[in-house]
Backbone as CSV, one residue per row, in Angstrom:
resi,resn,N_x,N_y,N_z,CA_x,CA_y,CA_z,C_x,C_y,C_z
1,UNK,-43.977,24.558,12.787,-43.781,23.147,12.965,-44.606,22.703,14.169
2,UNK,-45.125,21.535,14.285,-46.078,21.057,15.109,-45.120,19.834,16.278
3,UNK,-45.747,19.832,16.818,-45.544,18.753,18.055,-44.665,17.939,17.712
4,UNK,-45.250,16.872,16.947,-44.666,15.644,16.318,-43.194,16.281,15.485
5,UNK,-43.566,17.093,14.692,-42.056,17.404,13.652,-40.962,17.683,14.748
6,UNK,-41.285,18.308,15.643,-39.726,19.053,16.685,-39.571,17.284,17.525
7,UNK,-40.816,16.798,17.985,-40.413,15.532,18.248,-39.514,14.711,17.602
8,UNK,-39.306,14.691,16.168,-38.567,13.784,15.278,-37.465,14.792,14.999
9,UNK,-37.422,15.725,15.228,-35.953,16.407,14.940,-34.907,16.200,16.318
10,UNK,-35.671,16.051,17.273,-35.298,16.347,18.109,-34.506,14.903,18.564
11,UNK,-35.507,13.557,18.649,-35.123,12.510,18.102,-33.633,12.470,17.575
12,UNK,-34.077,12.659,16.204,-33.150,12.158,15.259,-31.451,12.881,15.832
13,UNK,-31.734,14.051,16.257,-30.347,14.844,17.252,-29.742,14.167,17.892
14,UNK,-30.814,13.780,18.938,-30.040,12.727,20.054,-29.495,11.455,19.291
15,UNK,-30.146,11.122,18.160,-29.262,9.785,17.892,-28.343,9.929,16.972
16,UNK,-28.005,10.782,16.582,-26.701,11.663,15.871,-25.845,11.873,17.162
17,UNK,-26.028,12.832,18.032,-25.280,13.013,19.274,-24.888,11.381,20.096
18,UNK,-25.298,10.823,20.215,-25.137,9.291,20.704,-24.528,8.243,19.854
19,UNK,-24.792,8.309,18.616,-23.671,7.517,17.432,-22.259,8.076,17.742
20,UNK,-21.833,9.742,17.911,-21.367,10.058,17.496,-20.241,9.690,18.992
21,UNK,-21.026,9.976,19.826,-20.280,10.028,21.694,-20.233,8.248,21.497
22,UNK,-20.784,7.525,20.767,-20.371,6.210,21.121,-18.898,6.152,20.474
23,UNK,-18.906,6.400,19.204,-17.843,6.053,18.367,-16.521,6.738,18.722
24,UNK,-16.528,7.585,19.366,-15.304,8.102,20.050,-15.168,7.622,21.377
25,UNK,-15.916,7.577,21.939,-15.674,6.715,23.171,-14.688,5.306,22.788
26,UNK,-14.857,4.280,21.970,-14.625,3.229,21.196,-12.972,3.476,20.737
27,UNK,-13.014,4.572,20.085,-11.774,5.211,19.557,-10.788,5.921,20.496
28,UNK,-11.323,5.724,21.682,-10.443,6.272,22.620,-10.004,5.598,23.889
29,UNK,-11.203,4.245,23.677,-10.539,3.428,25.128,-9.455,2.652,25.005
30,UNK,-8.676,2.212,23.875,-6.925,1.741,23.850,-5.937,2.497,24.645
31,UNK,-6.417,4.013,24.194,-5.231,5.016,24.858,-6.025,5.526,26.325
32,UNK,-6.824,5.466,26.729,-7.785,5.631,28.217,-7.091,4.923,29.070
33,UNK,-6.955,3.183,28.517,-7.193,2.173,29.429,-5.680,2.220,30.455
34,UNK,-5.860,1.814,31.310,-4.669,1.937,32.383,-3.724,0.984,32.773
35,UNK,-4.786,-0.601,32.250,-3.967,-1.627,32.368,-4.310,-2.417,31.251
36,UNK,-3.834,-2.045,30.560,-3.474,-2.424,28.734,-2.463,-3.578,28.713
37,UNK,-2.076,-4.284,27.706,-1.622,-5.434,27.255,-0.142,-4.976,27.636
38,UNK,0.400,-3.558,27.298,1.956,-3.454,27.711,2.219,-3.135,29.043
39,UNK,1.326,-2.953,29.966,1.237,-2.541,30.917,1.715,-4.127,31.631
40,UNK,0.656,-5.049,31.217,0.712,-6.403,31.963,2.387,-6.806,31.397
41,UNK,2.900,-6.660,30.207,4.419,-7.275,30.197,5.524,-6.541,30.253
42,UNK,4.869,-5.938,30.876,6.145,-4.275,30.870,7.375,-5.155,32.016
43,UNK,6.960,-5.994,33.118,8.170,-6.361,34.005,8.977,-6.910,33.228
44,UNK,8.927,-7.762,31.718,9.595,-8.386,31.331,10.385,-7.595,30.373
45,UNK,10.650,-6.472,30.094,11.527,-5.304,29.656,13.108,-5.686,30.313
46,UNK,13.465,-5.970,31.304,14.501,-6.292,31.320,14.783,-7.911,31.857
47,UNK,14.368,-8.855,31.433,14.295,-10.429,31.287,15.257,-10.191,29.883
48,UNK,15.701,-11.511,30.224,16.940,-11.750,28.564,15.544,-13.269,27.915
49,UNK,14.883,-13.626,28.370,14.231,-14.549,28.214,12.460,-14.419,28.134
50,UNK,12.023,-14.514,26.998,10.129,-14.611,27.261,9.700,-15.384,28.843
51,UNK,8.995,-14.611,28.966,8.034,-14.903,30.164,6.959,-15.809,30.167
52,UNK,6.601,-16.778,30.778,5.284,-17.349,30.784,4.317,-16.679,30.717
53,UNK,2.776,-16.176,29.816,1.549,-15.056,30.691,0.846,-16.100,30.723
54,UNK,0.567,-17.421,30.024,-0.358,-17.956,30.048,-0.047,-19.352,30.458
55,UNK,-1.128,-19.721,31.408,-0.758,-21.465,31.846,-2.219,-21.766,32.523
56,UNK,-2.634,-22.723,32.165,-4.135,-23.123,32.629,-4.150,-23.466,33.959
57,UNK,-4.884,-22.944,35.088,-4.893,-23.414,36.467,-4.045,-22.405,36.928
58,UNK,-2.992,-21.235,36.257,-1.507,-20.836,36.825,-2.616,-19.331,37.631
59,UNK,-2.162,-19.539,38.583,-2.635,-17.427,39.551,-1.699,-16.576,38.552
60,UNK,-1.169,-16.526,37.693,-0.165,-15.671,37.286,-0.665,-15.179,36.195
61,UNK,-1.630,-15.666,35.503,-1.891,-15.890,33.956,-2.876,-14.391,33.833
62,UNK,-2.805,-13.517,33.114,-3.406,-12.285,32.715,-4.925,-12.387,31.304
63,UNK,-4.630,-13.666,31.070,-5.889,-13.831,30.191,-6.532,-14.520,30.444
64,UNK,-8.107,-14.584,30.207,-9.002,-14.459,30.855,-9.660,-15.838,31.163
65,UNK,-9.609,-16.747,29.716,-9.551,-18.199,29.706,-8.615,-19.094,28.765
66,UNK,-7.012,-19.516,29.248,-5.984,-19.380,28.551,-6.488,-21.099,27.466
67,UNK,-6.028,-21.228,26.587,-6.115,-21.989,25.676,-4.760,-23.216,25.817
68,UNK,-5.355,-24.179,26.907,-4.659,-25.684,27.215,-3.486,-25.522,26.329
69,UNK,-4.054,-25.512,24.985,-3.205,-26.518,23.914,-2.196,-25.023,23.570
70,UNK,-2.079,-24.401,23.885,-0.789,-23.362,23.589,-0.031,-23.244,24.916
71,UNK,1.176,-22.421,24.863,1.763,-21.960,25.431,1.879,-20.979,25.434
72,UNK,1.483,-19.372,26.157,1.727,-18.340,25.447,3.166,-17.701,26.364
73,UNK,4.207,-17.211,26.030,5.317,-16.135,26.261,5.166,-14.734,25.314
74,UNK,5.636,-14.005,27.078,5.565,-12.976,25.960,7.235,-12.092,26.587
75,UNK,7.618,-10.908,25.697,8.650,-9.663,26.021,8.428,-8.285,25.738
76,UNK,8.719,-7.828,26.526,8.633,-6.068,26.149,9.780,-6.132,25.642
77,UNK,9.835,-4.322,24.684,11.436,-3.966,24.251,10.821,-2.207,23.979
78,UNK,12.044,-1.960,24.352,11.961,-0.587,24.338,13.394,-0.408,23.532
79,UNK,13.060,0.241,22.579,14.317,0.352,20.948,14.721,1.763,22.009
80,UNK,14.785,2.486,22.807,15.852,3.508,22.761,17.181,3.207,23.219
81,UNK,16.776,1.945,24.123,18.057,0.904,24.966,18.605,0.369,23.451
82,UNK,18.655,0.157,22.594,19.062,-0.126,20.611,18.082,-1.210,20.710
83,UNK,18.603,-2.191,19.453,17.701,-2.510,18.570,17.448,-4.125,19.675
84,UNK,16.287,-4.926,19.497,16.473,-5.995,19.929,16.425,-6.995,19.144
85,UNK,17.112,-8.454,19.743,17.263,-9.445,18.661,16.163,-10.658,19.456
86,UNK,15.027,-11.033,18.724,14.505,-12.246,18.957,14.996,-13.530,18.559
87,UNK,15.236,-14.283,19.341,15.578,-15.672,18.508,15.428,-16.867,19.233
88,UNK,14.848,-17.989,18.923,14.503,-19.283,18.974,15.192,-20.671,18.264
89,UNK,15.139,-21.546,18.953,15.372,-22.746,17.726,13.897,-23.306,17.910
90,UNK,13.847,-23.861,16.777,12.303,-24.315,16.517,12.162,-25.773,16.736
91,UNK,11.233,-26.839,16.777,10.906,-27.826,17.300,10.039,-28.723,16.401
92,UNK,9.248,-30.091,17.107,8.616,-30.371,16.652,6.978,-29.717,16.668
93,UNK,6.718,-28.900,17.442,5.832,-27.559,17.516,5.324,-26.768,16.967
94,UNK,4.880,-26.256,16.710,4.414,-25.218,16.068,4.683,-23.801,16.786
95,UNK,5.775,-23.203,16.294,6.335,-21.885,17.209,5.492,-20.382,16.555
96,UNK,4.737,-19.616,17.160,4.810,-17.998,16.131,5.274,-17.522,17.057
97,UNK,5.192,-15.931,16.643,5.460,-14.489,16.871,4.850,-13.562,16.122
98,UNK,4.637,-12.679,16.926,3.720,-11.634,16.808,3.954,-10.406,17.163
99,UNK,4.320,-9.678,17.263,5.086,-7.987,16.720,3.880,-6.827,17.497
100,UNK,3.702,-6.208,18.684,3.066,-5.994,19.221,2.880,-4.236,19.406
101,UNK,2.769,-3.039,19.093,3.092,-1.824,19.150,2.373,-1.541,20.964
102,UNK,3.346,-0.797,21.177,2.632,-0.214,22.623,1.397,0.303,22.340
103,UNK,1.010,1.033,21.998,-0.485,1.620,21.576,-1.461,0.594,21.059
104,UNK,-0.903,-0.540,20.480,-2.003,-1.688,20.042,-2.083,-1.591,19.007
105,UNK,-2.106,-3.303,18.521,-2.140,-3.651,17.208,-0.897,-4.165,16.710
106,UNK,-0.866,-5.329,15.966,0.470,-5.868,15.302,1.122,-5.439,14.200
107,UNK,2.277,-5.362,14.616,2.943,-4.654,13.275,3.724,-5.338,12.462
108,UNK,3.525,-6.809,13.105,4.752,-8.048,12.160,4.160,-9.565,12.956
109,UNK,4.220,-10.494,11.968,4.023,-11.773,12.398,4.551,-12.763,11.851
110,UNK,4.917,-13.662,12.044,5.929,-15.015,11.630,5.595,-15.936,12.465
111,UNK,5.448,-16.861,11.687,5.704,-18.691,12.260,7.075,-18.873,11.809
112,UNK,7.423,-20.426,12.466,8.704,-20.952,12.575,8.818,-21.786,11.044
113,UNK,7.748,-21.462,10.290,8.266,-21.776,8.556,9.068,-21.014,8.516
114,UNK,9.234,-19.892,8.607,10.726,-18.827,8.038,11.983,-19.208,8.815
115,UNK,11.900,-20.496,9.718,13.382,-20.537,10.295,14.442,-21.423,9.279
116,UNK,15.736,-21.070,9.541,16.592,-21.302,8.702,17.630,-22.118,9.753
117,UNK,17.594,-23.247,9.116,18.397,-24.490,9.867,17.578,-24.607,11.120
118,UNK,16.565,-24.948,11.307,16.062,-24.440,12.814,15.915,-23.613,13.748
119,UNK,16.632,-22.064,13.433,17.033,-21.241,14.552,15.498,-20.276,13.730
120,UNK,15.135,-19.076,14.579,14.478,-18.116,13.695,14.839,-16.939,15.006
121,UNK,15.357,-16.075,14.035,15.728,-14.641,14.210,15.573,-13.611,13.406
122,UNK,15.030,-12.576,14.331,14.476,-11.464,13.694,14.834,-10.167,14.921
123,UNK,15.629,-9.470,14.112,16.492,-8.005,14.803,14.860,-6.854,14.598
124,UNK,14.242,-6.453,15.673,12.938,-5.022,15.612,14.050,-4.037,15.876
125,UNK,14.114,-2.943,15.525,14.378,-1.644,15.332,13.661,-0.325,14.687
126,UNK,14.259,0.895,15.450,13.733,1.603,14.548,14.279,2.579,13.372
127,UNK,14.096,3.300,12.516,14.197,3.517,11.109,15.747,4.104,10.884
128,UNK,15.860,4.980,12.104,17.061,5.539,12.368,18.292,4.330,13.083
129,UNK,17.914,3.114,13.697,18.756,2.215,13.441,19.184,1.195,12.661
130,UNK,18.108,0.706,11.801,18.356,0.005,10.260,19.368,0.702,9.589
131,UNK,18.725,2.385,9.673,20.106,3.118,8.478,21.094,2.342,8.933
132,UNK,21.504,3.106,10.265,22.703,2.755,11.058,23.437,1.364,10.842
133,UNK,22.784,0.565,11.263,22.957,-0.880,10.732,23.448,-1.114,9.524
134,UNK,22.659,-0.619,8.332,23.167,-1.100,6.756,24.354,-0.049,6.757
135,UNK,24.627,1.131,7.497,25.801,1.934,7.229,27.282,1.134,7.791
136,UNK,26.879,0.479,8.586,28.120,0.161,9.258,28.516,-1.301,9.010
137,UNK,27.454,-2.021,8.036,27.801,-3.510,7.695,28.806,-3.513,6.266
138,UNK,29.546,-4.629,6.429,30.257,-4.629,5.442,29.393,-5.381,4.154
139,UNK,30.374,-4.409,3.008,29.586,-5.055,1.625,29.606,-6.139,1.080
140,UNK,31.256,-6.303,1.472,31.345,-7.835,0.951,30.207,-8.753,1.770
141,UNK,30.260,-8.580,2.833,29.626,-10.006,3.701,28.020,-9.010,4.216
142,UNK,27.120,-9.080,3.664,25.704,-8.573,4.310,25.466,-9.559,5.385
143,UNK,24.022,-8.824,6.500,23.797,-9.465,6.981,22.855,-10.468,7.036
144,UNK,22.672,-11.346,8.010,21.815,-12.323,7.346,20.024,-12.005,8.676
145,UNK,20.353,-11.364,8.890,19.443,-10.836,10.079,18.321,-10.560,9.800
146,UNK,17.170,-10.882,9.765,15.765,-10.489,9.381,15.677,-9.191,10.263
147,UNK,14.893,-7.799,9.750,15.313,-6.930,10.162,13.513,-6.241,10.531
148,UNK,12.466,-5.890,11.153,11.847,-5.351,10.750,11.975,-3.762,11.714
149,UNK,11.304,-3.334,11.274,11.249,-1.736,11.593,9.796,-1.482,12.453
150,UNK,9.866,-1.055,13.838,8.776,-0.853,14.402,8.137,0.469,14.605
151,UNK,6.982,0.607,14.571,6.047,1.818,14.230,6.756,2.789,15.565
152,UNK,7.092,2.324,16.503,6.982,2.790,18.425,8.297,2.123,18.736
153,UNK,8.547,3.219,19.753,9.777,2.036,20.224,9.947,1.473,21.641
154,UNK,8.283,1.407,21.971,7.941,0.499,22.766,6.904,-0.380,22.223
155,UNK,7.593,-1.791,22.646,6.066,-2.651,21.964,6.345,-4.262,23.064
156,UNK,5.663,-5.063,22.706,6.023,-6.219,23.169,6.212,-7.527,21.927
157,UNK,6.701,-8.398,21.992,6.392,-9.634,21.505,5.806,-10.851,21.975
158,UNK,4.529,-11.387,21.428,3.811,-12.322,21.788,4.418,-13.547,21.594
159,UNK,5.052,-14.688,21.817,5.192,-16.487,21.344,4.608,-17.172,21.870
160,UNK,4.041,-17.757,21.273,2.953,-18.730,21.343,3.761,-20.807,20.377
161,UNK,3.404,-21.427,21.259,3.998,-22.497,21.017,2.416,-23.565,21.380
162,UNK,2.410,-24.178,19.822,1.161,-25.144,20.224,1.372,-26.453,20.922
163,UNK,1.038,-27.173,21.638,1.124,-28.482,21.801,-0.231,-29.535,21.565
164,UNK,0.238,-30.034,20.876,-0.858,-31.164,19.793,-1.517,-31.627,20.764
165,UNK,-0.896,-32.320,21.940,-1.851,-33.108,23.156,-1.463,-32.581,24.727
166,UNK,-1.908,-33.451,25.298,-1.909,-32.346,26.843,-0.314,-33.042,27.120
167,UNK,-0.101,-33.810,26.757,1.336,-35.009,27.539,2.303,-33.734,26.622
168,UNK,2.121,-32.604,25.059,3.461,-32.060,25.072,3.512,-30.561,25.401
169,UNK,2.626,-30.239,26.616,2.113,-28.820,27.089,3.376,-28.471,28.131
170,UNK,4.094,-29.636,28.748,5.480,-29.207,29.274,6.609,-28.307,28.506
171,UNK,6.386,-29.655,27.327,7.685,-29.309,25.740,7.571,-27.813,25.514
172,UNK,6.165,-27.692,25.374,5.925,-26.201,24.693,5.985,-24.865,25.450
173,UNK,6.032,-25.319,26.980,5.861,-24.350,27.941,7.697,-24.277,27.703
174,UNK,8.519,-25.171,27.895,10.106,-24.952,27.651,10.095,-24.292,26.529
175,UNK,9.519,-24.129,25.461,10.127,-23.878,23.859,10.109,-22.429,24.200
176,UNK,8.502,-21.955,24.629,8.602,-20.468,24.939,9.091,-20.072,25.805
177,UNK,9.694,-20.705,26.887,10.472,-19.914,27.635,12.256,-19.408,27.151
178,UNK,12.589,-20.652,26.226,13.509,-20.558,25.677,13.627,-19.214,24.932
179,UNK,12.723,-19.335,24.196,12.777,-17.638,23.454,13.823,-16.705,24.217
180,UNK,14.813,-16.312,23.717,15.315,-14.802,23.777,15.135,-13.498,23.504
181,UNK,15.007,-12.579,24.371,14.724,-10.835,24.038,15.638,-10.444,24.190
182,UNK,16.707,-10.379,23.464,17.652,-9.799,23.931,18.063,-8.442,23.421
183,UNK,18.560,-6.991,24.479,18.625,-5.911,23.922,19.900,-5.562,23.124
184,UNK,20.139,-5.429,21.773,21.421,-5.068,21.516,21.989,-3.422,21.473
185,UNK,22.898,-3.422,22.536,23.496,-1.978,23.188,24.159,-1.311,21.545
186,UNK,24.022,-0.222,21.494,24.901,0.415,20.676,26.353,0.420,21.128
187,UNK,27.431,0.359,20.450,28.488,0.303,20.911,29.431,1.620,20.305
């Protein structure tokens, strides 16, 4: 083989070796990183109430350029303390939620279309407390509890509350604070 051929093998190595060190690099900075998304709402693990993260102008705010027209709250929950119950009454607003796994990535999402009479509640747990749950509810009367099942049993929840103009960015900053995290104890 001549000059040029070991040149292009040699080449083509390094950019095999460099695709390959990029793409794991990529695949590994979620679990690397040190101050990750649960990291920033981890104080709110024991709050009975969502937290403000986002407010335009606020020193407090963790994202990077927060979006006026929302409100964002957020909660940690850690399912070994049992299961937790989210719940809201909904508004003239536009309310979601967003289902957050410690490791990253959503594992559930809802707007305030699924609320019933205005309230919206949704019990996260994990697989071994659902059993538990449907074991110990009565048959006659089920429950009426939206139930989902989380991958981790650390994660956070995102709420986000829109406000149409800047005059209802107060309203919406109350709606999400209103939000409840509340932990339900095994008894």
């Amino acid at each position: 083989m001549r000059g040029f051929g070991r040149f292009v093998i040699a080449t083509l190595c390094g950019l095999v070796l460099a695709a390959g060190v990029h793409i794991v690099s990529i695949l590994a900075t979620p679990y690397l990183a040190e101050d990750d998304a649960f990291a920033k709402v981890q104080p709110t693990l024991t709050a009975e109430k969502a937290q403000i993260v986002s407010a335009p102008g606020a020193a407090s705010t963790w994202m990077p350029r927060p979006d006026p027209s929302v409100a964002v709250a957020a909660c940690a929950f850690d399912l070994r303390n049992g299961p937790i119950r989210v719940s809201a009454r909904t508004g003239p607003n536009l309310l979601s939620f967003s289902f957050h796994k410690k490791s990253g990535g959503v594992f559930f999402a809802v707007t305030d279309r699924a609320a019933v009479r205005g309230e919206l509640e949704i019990v996260t747990m994990t697989a071994r407390q659902l059993d538990e749950a449907r074991a110990a509810e009565d048959e006659n009367e089920p429950s009426r509890d939206v139930r989902i099942v989380a991958p981790e049993q650390q994660g956070f929840v995102i709420v986000r509350v829109a406000a149409p103009t800047p005059s209802q960015r107060p309203q919406a900053e109350e709606a999400a604070k209103a939000v409840s995290c509340i932990t339900e104890h095994a008894e």
